[in-house]
Wavefront OBJ file of the C-alpha trace (Angstrom):
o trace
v 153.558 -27.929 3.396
v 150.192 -28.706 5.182
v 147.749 -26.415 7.006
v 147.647 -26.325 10.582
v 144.835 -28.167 12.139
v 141.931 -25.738 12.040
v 140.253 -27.307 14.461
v 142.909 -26.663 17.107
v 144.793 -23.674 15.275
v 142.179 -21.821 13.529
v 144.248 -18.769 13.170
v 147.328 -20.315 11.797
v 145.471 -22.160 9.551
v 143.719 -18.751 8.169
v 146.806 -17.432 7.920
v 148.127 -20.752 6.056
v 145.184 -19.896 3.436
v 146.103 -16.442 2.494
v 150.164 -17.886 2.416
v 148.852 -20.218 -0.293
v 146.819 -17.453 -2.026
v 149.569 -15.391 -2.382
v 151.487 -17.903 -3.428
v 149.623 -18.805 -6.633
v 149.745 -15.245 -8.037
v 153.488 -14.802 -7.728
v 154.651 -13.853 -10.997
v 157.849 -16.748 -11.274
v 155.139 -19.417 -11.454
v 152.947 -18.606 -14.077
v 155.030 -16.551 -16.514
v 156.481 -18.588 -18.383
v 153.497 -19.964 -20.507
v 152.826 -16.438 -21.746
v 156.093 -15.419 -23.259
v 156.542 -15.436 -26.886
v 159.663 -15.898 -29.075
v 162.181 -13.308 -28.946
v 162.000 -10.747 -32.380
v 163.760 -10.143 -35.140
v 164.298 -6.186 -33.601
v 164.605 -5.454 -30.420
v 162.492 -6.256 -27.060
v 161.586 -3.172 -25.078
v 160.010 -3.627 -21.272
v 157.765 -1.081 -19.757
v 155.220 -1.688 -17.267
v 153.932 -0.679 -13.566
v 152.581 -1.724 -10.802
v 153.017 -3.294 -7.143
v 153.580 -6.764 -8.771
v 156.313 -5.228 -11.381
v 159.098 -6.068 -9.257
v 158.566 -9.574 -9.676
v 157.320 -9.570 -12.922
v 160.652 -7.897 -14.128
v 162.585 -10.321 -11.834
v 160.565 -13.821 -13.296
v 160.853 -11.870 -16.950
v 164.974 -11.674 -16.652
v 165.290 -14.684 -15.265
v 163.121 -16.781 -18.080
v 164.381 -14.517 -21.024
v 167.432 -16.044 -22.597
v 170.390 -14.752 -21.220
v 172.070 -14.304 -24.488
v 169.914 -11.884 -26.132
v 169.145 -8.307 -25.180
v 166.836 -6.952 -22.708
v 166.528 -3.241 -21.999
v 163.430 -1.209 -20.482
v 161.999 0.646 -17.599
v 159.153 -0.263 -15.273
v 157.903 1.392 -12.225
v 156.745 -0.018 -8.903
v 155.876 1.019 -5.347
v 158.587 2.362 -3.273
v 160.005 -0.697 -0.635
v 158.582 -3.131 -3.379
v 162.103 -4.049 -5.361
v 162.008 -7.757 -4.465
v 165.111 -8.544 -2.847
v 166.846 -10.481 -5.725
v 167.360 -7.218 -7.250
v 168.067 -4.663 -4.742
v 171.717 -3.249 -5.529
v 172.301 -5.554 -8.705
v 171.919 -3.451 -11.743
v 169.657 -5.908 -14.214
v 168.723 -5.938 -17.543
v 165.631 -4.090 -17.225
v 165.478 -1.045 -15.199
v 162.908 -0.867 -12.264
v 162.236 2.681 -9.987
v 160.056 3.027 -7.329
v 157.792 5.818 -7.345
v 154.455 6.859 -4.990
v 151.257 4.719 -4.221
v 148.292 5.471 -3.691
v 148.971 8.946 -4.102
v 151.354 9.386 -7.419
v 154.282 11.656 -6.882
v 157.303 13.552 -8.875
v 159.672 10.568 -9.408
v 156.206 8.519 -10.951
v 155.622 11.765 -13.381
v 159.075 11.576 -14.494
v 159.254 7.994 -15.230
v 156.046 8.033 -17.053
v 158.073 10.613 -19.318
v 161.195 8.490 -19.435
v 159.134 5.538 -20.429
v 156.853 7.597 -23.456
v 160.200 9.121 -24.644
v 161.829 5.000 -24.869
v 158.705 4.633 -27.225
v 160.196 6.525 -30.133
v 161.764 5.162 -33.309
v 160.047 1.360 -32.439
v 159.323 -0.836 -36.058
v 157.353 -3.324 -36.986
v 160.241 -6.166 -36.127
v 160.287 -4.935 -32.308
v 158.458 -6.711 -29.695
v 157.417 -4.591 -26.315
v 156.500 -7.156 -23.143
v 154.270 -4.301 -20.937
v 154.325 -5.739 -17.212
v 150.972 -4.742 -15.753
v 149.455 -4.681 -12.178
v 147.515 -3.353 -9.667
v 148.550 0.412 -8.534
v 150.217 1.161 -12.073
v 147.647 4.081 -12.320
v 148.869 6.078 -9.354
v 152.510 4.669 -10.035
v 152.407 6.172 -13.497
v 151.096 9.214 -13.055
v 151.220 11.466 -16.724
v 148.646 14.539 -16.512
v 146.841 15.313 -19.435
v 147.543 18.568 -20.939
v 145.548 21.291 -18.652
v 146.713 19.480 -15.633
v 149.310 19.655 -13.038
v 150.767 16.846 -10.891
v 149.343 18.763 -7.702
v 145.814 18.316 -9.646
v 146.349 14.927 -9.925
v 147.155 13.916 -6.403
v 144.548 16.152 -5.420
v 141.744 14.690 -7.150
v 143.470 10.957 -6.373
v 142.792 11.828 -2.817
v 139.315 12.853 -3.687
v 138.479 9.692 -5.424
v 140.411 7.596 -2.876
v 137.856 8.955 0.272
v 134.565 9.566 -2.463
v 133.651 5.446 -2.231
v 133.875 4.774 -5.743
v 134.279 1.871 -7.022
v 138.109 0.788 -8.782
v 136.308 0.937 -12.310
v 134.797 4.386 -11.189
v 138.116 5.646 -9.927
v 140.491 3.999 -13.196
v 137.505 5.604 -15.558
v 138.628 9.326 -14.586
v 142.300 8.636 -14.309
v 142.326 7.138 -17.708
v 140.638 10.642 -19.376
v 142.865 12.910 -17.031
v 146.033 10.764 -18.336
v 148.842 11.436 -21.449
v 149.562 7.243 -20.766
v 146.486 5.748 -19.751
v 143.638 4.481 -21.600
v 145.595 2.876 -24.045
v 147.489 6.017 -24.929
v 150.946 3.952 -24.258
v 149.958 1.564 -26.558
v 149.238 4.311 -29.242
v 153.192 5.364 -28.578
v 154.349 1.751 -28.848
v 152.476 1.482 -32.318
v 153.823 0.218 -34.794
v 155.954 -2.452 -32.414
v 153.847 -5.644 -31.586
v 153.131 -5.074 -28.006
v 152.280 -8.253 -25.612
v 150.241 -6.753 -22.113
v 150.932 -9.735 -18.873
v 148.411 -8.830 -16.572
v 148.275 -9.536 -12.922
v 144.437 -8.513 -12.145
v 143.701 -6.867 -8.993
v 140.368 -5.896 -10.524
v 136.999 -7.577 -9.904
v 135.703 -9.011 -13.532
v 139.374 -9.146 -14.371
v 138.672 -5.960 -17.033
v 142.031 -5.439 -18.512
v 140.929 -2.177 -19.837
v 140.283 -1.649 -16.155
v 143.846 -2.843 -14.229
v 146.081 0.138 -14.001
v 143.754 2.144 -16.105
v 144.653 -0.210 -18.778
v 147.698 1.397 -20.327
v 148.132 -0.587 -23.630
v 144.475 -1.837 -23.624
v 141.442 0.249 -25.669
v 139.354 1.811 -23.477
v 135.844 1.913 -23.949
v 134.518 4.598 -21.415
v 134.191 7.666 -22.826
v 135.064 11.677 -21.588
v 131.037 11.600 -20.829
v 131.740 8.611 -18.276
v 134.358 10.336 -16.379
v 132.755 13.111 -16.220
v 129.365 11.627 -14.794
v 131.704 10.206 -12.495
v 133.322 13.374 -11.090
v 130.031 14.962 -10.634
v 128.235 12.195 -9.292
v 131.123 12.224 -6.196
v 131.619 15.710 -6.713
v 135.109 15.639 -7.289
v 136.820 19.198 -8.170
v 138.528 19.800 -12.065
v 139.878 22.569 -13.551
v 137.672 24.463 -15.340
v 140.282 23.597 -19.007
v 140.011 20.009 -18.100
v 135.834 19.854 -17.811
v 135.743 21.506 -21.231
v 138.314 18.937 -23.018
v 135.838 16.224 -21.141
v 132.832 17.906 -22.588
v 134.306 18.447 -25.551
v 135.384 14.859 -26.202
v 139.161 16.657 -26.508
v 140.078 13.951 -24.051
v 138.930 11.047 -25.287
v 140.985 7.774 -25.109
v 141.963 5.001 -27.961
v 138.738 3.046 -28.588
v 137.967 -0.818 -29.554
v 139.200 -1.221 -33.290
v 141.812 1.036 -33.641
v 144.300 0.446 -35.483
v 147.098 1.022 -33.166
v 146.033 -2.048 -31.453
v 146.546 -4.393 -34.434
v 148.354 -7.704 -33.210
v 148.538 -6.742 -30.199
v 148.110 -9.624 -27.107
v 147.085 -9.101 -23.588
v 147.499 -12.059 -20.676
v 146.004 -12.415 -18.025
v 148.897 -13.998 -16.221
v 147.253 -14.434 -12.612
v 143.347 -13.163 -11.264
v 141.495 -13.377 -8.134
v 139.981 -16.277 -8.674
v 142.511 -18.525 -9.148
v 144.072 -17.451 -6.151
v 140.465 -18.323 -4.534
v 141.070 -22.094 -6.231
v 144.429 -22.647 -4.810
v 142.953 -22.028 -1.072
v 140.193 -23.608 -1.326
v 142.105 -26.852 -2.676
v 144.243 -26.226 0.100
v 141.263 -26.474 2.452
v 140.384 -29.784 0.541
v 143.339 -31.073 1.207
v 143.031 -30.669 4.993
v 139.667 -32.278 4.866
v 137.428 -29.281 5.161
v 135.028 -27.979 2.847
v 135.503 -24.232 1.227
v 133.110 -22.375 -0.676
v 134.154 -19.469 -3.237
v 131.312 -16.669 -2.294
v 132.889 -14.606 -5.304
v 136.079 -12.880 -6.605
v 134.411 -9.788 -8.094
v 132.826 -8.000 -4.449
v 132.429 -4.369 -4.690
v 130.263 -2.035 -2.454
v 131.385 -1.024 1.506
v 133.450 -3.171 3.967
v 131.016 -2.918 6.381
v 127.906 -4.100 4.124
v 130.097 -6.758 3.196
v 130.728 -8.004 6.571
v 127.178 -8.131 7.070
v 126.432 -10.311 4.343
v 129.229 -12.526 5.567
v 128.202 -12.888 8.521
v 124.512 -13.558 8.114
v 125.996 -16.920 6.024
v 128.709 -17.546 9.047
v 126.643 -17.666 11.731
v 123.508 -19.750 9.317
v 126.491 -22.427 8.920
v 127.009 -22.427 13.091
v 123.597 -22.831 14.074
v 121.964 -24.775 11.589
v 124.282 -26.105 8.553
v 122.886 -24.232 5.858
v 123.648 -22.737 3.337
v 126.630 -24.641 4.155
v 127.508 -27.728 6.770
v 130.289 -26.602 9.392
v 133.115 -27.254 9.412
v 133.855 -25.022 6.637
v 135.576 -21.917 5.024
v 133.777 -19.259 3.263
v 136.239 -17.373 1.030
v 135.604 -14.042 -1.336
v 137.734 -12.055 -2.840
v 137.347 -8.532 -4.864
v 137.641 -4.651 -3.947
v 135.341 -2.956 -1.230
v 135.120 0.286 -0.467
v 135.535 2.763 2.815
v 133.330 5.624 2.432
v 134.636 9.096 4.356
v 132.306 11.879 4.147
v 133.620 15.124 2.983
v 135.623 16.839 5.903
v 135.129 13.562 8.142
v 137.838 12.786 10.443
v 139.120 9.109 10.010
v 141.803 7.609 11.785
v 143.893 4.543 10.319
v 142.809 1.509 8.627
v 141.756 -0.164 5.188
v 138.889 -2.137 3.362
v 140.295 -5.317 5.428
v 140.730 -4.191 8.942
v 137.187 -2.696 8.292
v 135.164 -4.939 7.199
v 137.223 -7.301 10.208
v 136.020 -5.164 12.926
v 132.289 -4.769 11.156
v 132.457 -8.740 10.958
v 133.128 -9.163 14.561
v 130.452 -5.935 15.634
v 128.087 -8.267 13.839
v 128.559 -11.684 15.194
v 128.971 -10.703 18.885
v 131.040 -13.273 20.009
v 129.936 -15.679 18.127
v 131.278 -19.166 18.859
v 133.471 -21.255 16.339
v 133.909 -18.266 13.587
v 137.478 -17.009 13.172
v 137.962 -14.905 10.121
v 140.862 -13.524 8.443
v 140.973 -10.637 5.637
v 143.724 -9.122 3.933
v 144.897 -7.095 0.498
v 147.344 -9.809 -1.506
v 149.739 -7.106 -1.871
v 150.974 -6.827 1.706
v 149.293 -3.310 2.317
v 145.332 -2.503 3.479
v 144.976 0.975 2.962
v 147.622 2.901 3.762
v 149.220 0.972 6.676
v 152.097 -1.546 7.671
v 149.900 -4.477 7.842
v 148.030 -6.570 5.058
v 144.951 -6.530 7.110
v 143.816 -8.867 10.132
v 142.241 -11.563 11.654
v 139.055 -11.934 14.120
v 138.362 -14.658 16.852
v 135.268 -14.980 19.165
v 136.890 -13.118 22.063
v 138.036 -10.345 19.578
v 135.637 -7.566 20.918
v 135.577 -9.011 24.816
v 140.166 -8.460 23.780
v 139.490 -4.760 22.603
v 137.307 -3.205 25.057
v 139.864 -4.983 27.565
v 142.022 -2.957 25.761
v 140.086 0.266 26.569
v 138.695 0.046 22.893
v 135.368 1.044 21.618
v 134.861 -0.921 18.740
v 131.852 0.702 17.438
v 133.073 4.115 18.050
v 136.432 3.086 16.331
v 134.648 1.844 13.250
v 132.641 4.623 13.024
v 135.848 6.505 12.804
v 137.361 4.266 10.213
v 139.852 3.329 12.992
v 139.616 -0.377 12.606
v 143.784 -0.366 12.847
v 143.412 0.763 16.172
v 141.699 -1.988 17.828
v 143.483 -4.741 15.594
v 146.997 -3.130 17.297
v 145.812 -3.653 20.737
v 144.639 -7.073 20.861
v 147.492 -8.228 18.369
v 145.708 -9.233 15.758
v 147.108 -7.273 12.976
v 148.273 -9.295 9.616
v 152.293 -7.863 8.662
v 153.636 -9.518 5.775
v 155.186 -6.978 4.251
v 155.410 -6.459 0.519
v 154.676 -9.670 -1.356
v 155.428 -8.929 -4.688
v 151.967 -9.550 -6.349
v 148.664 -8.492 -6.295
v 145.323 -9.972 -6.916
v 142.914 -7.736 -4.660
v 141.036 -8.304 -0.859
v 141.370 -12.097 0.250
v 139.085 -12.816 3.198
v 138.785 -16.194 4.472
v 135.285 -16.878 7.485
v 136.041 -20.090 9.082
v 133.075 -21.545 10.739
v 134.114 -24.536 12.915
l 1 2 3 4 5 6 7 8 9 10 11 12 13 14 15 16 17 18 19 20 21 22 23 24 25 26 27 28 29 30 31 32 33 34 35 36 37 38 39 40 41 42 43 44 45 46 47 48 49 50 51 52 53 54 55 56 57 58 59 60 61 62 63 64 65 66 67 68 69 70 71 72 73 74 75 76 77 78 79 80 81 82 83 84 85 86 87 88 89 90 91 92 93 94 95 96 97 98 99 100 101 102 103 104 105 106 107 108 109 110 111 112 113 114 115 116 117 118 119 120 121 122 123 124 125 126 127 128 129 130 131 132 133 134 135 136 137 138 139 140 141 142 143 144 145 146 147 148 149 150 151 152 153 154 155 156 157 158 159 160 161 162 163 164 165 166 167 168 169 170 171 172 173 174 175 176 177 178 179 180 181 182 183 184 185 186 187 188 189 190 191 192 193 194 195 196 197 198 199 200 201 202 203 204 205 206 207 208 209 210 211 212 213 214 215 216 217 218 219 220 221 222 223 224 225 226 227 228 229 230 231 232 233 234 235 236 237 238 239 240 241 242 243 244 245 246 247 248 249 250 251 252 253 254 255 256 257 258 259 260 261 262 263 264 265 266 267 268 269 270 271 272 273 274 275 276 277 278 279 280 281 282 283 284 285 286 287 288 289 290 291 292 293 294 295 296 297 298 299 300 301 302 303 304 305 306 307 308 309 310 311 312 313 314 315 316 317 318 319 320 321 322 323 324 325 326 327 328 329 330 331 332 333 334 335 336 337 338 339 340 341 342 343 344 345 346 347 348 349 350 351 352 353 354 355 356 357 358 359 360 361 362 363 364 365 366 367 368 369 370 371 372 373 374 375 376 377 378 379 380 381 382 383 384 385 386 387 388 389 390 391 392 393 394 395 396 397 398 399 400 401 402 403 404 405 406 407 408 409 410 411 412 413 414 415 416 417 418 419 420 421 422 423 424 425 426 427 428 429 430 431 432 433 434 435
């Protein structure tokens, strides 16, 4: 289906873009090309993430009907896809807690260890991997309770580090992590899809890289929980210092023939839109897929480039898109109030703070997974009249972002992105269309 005009619907077509971004990561498209033949044993499914649903959904479907299919994977609660809420499939799939793991995650994590046992050589195990499988799969090391773990998942969540940073500690403070469920699989022939919500698409990275050798070390992590001053047990720093808690490494034999996918990334979701903007005769130009560091510094960058392209055509000649993609941060300083919002909505309203009303730049930003943050909305979109809308409102826009509040004045003027879930995940999608 073509874009809308952007000339006359800018917004529309923004929102057209992410539509077609989302689309090319959704797991019934590109599967396919990644599956091997069935065994001679038996084909076990485990897995996690916010894309799992549909991964386990595209997996059933392409898998021959005929032979058996039995396993467990885990996913975000209200992300079943709706082909297989009620119908009892082949493969079992449980929602558990994101971004904040909770009881039900901890006890699948078990179930899915203990379905491990007694695998051979003949058996095959397809591990469905994506984004949010580390807080979905939560498995604390031995010294550690589950109220550590969402208590130092908080921590990390508000600290600003980066997704590496953050995977990094939860792989060390995991029994499943860090290639530890590959370990259990061993000596089964284990094939890893990946959906990447990652930037550098670092399988050892997405989920905290379950099945996948991991090579940060117990002295990484724990630089990392100092450096952001995140609180451990006193057992848990000593296995850390120790090395007690070290994770599978590169060349280990428990990862002999095993294969890892990467079934859909960032970037290619980047390619589809801006073909899609080719296709409706404007020009798009992929900034990146791998940008870290905060929303707000982001923005900046972004629009420094928009509002070059306005006024004088360079780096790039208007009409165009400017698209990135990639995992910022939000920063909230120890004992900081914050109100509601995510690394979209912010670096929206720090995009907008920035151009001042800028004429002819609309922008749209949003997490492919249907969430920013912790809210009902995927994230947002800005026009010219966004802030002159707000304070209309009775908003104070730099007050609110100051506040991490960007929700707030997205909700008054309107602007706020719902999708709700859509079954993949390939990280922060922001689209700056200069016009």
């Amino acid at each position: 289906m073509p874009l809308p005009d952007p000339h006359t619907a800018p917004t529309a077509f923004l929102r057209g873009l992410f539509d077609v971004a989302v689309a090319r990561a959704q797991p019934r498209d590109v599967m396919a090309a990644f599956l091997p033949p069935p065994p001679k044993g038996r084909t076990l499914v485990i897995g996690a993430g916010k894309a799992s649903g549909a991964m386990v959904e595209a997996l059933d479907a392409l898998w021959p009907q005929d032979l058996p299919l039995a396993g467990l994977v885990a996913t975000r609660y209200g992300y079943v896809p709706p082909a297989l809420r009620g119908r009892p499939g082949r493969i079992e799939l449980v929602e558990t807690a994101h971004p904040v793991p909770d009881a039900a995650g901890e006890a699948t994590a078990q179930r899915m260890l203990a379905l491990t046992h007694g695998l051979t050589a003949d058996d095959l195990v397809i591990c469905l991997i994506s984004g949010g499988g580390s807080a979905l799969l939560p498995l604390p090391a031995d010294g550690l309770t589950l109220a550590d773990k969402q208590r130092i998942n908080r921590e990390l969540l508000l600290s600003g580090a980066t997704i590496g940073e953050m995977n990094c500690v939860r792989k060390h403070l995991s029994a499943i992590k860090g290639g530890r469920l590959a370990a259990a699989c061993a000596p089964a022939q284990v094939l890893t899809l990946l959906i990447s919500d990652v930037p550098g698409d670092d399988p050892a990275t997405i989920a905290s890289g379950p099945t996948v050798p991991d090579p940060s070390t117990c002295a990484d992590a724990l630089a990392i929980i100092d450096r952001y001053g995140i609180g451990i047990p006193d057992a848990i720093r000593a296995g850390l210092r120790s090395g007690a808690l070290e994770t599978p490494k590169p060349g280990d034999a428990v990862f002999n023939g095993n294969r890892v996918e990467l079934i859909a990334t960032p970037r290619q979701m980047l390619q589809a839109a801006a073909e899609a903007c080719a296709q409706a005769g404007i020009a798009a130009h992929v900034l990146a897929d791998d940008m870290e560091g905060e929303s707000r510094d982001i923005a900046l960058a972004h629009a420094a480039i928009a509002r070059s392209a306005a006024r004088h055509d360079t780096p790039f000649a208007k009409p165009c898109v400017i698209l990135s993609g990639g995992e910022t941060t939000v920063s909230v300083r120890p004992g900081q109030d914050h109100g509601r919002g995510g690394r979209g909505t912010e670096f929206l309203l720090a995009l907008a703070l920035a151009l001042d009303g800028a004429q002819g730049i609309y922008a749209l930003a949003g997490d492919t997974d249907g969430i920013d943050g912790s809210e009902d909305n995927a994230g947002a979109w800005i026009t010219p009249d966004t802030l002159e809308r707000a304070r209309a409102a009775g908003c104070k826009p730099r007050a609110l972002l100051d506040g991490h509040d960007a929700y707030t004045v997205f909700q008054q003027t309107g602007d706020l992105l719902v999708t709700g879930p859509t079954y993949t995940n390939v990280n922060d999608f922001r689209a700056v269309l200069v016009i």
